[in-house]
C-alpha positions in Angstrom: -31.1 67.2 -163.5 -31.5 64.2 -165.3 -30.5 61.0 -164.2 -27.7 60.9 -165.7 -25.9 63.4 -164.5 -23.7 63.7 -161.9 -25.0 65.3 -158.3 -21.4 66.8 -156.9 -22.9 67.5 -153.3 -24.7 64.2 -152.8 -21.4 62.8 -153.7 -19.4 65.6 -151.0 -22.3 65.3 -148.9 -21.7 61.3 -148.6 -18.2 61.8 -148.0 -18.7 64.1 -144.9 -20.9 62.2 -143.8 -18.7 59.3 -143.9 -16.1 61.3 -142.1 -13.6 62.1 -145.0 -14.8 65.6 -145.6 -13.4 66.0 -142.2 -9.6 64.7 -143.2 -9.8 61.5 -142.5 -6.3 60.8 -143.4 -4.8 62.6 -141.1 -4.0 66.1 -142.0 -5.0 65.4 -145.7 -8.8 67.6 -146.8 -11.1 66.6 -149.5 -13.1 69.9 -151.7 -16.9 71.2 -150.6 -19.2 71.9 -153.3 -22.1 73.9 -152.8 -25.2 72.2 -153.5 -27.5 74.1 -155.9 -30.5 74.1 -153.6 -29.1 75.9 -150.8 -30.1 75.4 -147.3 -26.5 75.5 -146.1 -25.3 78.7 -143.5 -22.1 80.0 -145.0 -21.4 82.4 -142.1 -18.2 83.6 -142.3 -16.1 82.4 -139.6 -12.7 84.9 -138.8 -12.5 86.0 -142.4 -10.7 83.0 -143.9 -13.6 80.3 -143.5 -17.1 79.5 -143.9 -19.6 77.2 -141.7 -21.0 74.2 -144.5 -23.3 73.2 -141.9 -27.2 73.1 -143.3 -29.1 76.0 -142.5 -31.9 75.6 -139.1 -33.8 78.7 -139.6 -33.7 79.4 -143.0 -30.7 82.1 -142.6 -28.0 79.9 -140.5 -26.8 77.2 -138.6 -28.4 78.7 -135.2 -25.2 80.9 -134.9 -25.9 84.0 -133.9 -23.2 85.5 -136.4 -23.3 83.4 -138.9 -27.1 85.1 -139.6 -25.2 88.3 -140.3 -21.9 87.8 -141.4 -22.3 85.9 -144.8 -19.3 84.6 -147.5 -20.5 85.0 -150.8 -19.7 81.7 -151.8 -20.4 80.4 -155.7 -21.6 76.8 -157.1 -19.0 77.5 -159.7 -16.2 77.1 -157.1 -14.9 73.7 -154.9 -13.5 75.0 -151.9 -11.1 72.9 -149.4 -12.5 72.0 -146.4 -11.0 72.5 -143.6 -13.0 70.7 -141.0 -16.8 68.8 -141.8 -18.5 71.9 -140.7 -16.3 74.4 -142.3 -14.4 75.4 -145.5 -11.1 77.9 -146.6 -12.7 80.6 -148.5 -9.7 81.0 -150.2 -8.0 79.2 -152.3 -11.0 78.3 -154.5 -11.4 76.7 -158.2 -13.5 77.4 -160.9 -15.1 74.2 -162.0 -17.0 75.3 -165.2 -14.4 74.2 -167.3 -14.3 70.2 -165.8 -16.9 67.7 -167.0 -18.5 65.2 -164.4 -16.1 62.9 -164.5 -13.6 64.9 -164.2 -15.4 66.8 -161.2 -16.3 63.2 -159.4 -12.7 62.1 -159.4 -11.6 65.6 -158.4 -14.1 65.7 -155.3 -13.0 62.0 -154.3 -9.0 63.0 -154.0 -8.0 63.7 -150.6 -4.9 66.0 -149.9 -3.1 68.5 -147.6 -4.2 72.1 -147.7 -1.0 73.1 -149.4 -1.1 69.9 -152.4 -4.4 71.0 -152.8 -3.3 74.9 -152.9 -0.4 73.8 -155.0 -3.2 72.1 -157.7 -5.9 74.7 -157.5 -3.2 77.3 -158.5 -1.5 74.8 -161.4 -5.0 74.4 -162.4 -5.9 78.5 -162.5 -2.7 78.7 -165.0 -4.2 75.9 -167.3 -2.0 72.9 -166.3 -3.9 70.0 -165.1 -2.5 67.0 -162.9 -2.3 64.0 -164.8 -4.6 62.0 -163.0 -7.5 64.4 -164.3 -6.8 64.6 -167.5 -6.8 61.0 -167.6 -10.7 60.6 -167.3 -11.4 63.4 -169.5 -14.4 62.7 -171.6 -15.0 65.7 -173.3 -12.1 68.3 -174.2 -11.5 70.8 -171.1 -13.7 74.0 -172.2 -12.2 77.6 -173.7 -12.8 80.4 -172.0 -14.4 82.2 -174.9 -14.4 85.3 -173.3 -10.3 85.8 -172.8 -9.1 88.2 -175.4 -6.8 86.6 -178.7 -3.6 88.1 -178.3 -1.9 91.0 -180.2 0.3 88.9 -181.4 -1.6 86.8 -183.2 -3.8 89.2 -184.8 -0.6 90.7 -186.0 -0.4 88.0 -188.9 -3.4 87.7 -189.5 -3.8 91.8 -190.2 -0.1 91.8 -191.4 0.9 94.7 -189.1 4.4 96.1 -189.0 4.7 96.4 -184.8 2.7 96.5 -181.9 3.7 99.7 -181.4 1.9 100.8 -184.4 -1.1 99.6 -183.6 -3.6 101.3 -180.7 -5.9 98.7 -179.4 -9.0 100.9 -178.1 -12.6 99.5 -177.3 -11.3 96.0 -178.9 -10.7 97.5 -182.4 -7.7 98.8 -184.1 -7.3 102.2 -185.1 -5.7 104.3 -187.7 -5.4 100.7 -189.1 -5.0 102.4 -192.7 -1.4 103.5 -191.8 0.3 99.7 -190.4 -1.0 97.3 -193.1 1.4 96.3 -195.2 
């Protein structure tokens, strides 16, 4: 990582320390990032959470259970936290397709479970709050895997229907008997 970039958990991990990872509003949570060296326990804790506290022994947090019972969490995700030493598993948000500004003001907001549920699933249909498109430095990244469309290979093919054309293995067969 070069100096210029941005380091999300030393960012996160100054805000728990600081006691706002925690919800130091009141009821209102801040995100967890995973850091990308590891060393922190992720045992899963009742199936809906997982411990963020930094590993002792190399496998956990010196719970018994949480040595066994693992959430396969991703650096790709934020995750709300729920307490300083624990996180929701669920809901979670991609973050690939943020930039790091974008991803510093995201991890400073602070918010109830359900505002943050309420963004994270805005955010998974493609509509962003305001306030982070607002600090957007480069445009928000395509997923260049989705698939175009029928519809709009329909002009560009100049197909009578959908119903005339059979999408198999991503082509178009008996193409010969729909163009126009």
């Amino acid at each position: 990582m070069s100096s210029g970039e941005f380091n999300a958990f030393s960012f996160v991990g100054a805000a728990v320390a600081a006691g706002e990872g925690s919800g130091g509003r009141g009821n209102e949570k801040s995100l967890f990032l995973l850091p990308t060296e590891g060393g922190i326990c992720l045992g899963n804790i009742s199936g809906s959470k997982f411990c963020t506290k930094m590993c002792v022994d190399g496998r956990s947090c010196g719970i018994p259970t949480h040595a066994s019972r693992k959430f396969r969490a991703s650096s790709d995700h934020v995750y709300i936290l729920e307490a300083e030493t624990k996180a929701f598993c669920e809901p979670r948000l991609e973050i690939t397709v943020l930039d790091d500004k974008q991803l510093a003001l995201l991890l400073s907001q602070h918010f109830t479970k359900e505002k943050w549920t309420s963004i994270i699933v805005s955010m998974e249909q493609g509509s962003y709050p305001e306030w982070l498109l607002s600090v957007q430095s480069t445009p928000v990244k395509e997923d260049s895997n989705k698939p175009e469309p029928i519809t709009s290979t329909m002009g560009v093919l100049g197909l009578r229907s959908p119903q005339q054309a059979v999408l198999k293995n991503g082509t178009f067969r008996h193409l010969s008997s729909v163009i126009v």
